[in-house]
N, C-alpha and C positions, 0 to 999 in steps of 0.2 A: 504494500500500500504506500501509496506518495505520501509524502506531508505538503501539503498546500501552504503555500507564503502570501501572508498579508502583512499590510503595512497599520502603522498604530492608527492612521487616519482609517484604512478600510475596516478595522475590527470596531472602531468609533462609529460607524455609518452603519456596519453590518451585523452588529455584532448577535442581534436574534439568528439569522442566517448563518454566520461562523458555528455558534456555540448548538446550532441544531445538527449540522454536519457532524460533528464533533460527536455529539452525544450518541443522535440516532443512525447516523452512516458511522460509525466509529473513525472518522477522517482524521490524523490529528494535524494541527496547525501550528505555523510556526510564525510568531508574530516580530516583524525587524520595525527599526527606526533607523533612519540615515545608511541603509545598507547590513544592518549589522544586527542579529538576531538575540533578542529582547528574552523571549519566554519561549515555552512550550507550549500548546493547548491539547491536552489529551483527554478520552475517557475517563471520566470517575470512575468509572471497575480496572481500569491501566495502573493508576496511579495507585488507589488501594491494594492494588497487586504488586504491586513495588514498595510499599511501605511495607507491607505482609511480610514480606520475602527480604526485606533489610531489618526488621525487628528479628527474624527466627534466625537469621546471621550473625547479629550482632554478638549476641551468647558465646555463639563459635569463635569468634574474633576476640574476646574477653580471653577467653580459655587459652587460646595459643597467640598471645602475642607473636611480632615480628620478630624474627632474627635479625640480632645487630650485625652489620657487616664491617668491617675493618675501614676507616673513612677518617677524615682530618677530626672527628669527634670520637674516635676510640682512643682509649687508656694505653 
C-alpha cells in the first residue's frame, strides 16, 4: 500500500477526507510542510498495534540490556 502525501495546507482543507481514507480505506498519510515530512497519519488499530508490541518488548529489553563495546567511553 502507498502512503499518500499531503501538505499541512491540504490536511487543513481536507482533512474529513484524509482522516476517512485513513481510517476506512486503511490509506496511511504522510503529512510535509516546506518539503519535509511532518507526521504520520495511520490507522488507530496500526498504531495500537505498535504500542502493543513495544510494551510486550520492553520487559525483554529491561532483562538483557546492551553489550558494552570497547569505545572512547570504556575503562
Amino acid at each position: 500500500m502507498e502512503t499518500r502525501t499531503y501538505t499541512t495546507i491540504d490536511l487543513r482543507k481536507q482533512m474529513g477526507e484524509i482522516l476517512d481514507r485513513t481510517r476506512i480505506a486503511g490509506e496511511p498519510a504522510a503529512i510535509t510542510r516546506k518539503g519535509k515530512t511532518l507526521a504520520y497519519l495511520v490507522p488507530a488499530e496500526w498504531f495500537e498495534q505498535l504500542t502493543a508490541a513495544q510494551k510486550q518488548s520492553a520487559p525483554a529489553a529491561a532483562q538483557n540490556p546492551p553489550a558494552r563495546t570497547a569505545g572512547r567511553d570504556a575503562a
